[in-house]
Every structure is written in structure tokens, then in C-alpha cells.
C-alpha positions in Angstrom: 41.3 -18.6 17.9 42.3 -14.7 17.9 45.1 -14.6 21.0 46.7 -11.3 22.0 49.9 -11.7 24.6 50.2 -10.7 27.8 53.1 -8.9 29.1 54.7 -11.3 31.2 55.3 -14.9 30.1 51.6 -16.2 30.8 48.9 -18.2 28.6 47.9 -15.8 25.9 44.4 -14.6 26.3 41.5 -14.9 24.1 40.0 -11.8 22.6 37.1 -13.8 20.6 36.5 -17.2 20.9 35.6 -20.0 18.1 31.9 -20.1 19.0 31.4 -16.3 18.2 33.4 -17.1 15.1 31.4 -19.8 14.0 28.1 -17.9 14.8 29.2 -14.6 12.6 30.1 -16.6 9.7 27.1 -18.6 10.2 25.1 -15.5 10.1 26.7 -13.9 7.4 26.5 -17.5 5.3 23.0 -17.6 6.4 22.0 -13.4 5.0 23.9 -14.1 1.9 21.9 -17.1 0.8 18.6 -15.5 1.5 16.7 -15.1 -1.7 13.1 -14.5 -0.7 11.2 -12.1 1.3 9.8 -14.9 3.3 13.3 -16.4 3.9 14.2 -13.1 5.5 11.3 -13.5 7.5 12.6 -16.3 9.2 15.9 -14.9 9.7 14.4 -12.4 11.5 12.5 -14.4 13.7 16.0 -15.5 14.9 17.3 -11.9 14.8 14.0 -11.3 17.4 14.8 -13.9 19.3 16.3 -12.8 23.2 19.0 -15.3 22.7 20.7 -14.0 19.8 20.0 -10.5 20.6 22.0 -10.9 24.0 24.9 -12.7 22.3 24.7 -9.6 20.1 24.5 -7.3 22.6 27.4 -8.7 24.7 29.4 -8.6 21.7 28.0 -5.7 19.8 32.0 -4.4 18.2 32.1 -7.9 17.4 29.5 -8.0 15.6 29.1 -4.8 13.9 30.2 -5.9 10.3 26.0 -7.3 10.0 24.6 -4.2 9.1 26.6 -3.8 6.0 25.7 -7.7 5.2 22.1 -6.7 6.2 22.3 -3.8 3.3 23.3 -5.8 0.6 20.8 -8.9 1.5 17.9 -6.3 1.9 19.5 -4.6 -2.1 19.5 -8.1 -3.4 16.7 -9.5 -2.1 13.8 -6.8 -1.0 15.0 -3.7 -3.2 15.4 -5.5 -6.3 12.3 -7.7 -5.9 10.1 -7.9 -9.0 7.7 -10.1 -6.9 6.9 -7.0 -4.3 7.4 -8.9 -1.3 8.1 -7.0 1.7 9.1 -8.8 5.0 7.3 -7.0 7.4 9.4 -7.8 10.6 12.7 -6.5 8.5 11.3 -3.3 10.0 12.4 -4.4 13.6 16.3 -4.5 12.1 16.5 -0.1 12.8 15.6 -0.1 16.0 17.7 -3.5 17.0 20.7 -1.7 15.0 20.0 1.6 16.4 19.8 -0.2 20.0 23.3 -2.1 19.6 25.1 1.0 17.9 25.7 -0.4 14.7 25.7 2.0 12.0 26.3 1.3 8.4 29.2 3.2 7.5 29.7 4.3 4.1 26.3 5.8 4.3 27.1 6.4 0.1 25.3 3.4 -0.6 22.3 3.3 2.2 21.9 7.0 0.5 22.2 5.7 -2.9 19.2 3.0 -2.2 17.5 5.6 -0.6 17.3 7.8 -3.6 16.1 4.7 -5.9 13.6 3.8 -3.2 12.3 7.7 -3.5 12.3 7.5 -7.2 10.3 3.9 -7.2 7.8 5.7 -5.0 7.3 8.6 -7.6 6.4 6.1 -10.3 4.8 4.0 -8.5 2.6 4.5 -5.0 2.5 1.7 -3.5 2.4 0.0 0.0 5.8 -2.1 -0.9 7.6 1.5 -2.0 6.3 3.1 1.0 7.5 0.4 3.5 11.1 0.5 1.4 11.5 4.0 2.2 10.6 3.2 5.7 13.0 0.6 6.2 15.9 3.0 5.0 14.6 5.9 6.6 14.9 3.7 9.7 18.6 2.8 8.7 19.3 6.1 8.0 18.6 7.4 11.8 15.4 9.0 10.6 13.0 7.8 13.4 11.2 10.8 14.2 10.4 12.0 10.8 10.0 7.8 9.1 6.7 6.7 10.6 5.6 10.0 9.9 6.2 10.3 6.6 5.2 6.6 5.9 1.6 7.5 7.7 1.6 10.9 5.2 2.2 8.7 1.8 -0.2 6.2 3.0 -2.5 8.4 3.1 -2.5 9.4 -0.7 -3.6 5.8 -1.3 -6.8 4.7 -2.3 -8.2 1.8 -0.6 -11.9 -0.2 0.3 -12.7 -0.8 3.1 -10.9 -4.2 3.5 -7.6 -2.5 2.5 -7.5 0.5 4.8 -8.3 -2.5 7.9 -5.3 -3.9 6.3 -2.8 -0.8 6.0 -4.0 0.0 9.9 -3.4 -3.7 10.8 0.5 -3.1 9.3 0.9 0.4 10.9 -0.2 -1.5 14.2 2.3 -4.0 13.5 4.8 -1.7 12.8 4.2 0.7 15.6 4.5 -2.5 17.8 8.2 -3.2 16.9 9.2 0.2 18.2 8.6 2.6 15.5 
């Protein structure tokens, strides 16, 4: 346990407990063994939950070291995915970090994947490029312009019928977790 003293001879005081310990490298153990778009998924149903999001909120400088742990998952797992998967309620992370005040500092590296996201999308337009580049966009602060821009490139695609009731059924979805 983390004490600091007080000034007279008293019991020191705790500044963060062992259970908040325990749940941060729980978390962190928990992102960095992630290896699949669909375990992410259910990560993030945890990261939704109300429970964890007050503990989070209640503890929010405590906790700030997840967006950078967040990064490197969603590099590992999402941006270097040869399978395409995209974990559609990884777009709720933004908002929740944007929400708490978590940034992720050393923005080098967000801007880095952002460049390679950009340059994926060039070669390549497609609904898992243009749902990277939202993501980071989100990260990035961009909210105003991101769902724009994401509606804008989606609309260069050609889809049936059966795709575009698709792509709206993901912009609803997405619209729905605050974008």
C-alpha cells in the first residue's frame, strides 16, 4: 500500500489502496493479452459497464496510464490486423477517455498510427480503414470533424442494397455511443 505521512505522529494515510492496485494491473494484464478483435469486444463490454466506469471516474488521475495501454492494444491488435476485424464498441473508448480527461500524451505515436491509418485508407477503401481513422480521429480530440469525415468516405463506397442497410445500421450504432 502507497502511504504518505502526516505531519504530526499519526497513522500514515492511504493515498491508493490495494484493491485499485489490483484492478489497474488487472486491467492492464487483461489489454495486454487481448489478441482478437472480438476479445476487445468483451473488454469493452466491461469498459461500458456503470460499475467500472464510476470506479474510473472516482479515480480518474489514478487511472490515466490506460489510454496509453489502450494505444498499443488497439496497434497490436486492431491496426495490425490482417483479419480486418474491427470491434465496433472500441468506438465508445473517445468519448469515455474524452469524458474522464485522459489524454494520451506523446501524441507522436497516436499521430504516427494516424498517418498509417490515412495511407491504408488511400490503398485501400474500405469500411475497416474508414472506422480506423475514426477511432483515432476520436483519440485525437477530432469529434466535430470524425463522424463527419467517416460519413464523407463512406460515401465513396459502392454498396447493394443489403450493404448500404448495413453501413447505416453501423453509423446508427455509432452515432448511439455518442459520436
Amino acid at each position: 500500500m502507497i502511504t504518505a505521512e502526516k505531519t504530526q505522529n499519526t497513522e500514515p494515510t492511504p493515498i491508493v489502496n490495494e484493491e485499485l492496485l489490483n484492478f489497474l494491473d488487472y486491467t492492464i494484464l487483461l489489454l495486454s493479452q487481448a489478441n482478437t478483435a472480438d476479445e476487445i469486444d468483451l473488454i469493452m463490454d466491461d469498459f461500458m459497464s456503470e460499475d467500472i466506469i464510476h470506479v474510473f471516474s472516482k479515480n480518474s488521475l489514478f487511472f490515466n496510464i490506460i489510454p496509453i495501454v489502450w494505444l498499443n492494444t488497439y496497434k497490436r491488435v486492431i491496426h495490425a490486423n490482417v483479419n480486418r476485424d474491427f470491434p465496433l464498441k472500441l468506438l465508445w473508448l473517445p468519448i469515455l477517455f474524452k469524458n474522464l480527461g485522459w489524454e494520451i500524451h506523446g501524441n507522436n505515436e497516436l499521430q504516427m498510427i494516424h498517418g498509417e491509418a490515412l495511407n491504408n485508407l488511400e490503398e485501400d477503401l474500405s469500411l475497416f480503414n474508414m472506422l480506423n481513422i475514426l477511432f483515432l480521429e476520436g483519440l485525437l480530440g477530432k469529434f466535430s470533424s470524425a463522424y463527419s469525415n467517416f460519413n464523407r468516405m463512406c460515401s465513396k463506397l459502392t454498396l447493394t442494397d443489403q450493404e448500404k442497410a448495413d453501413l447505416d445500421n453501423i453509423k446508427a450504432d455509432v452515432r448511439a455511443l455518442g459520436w
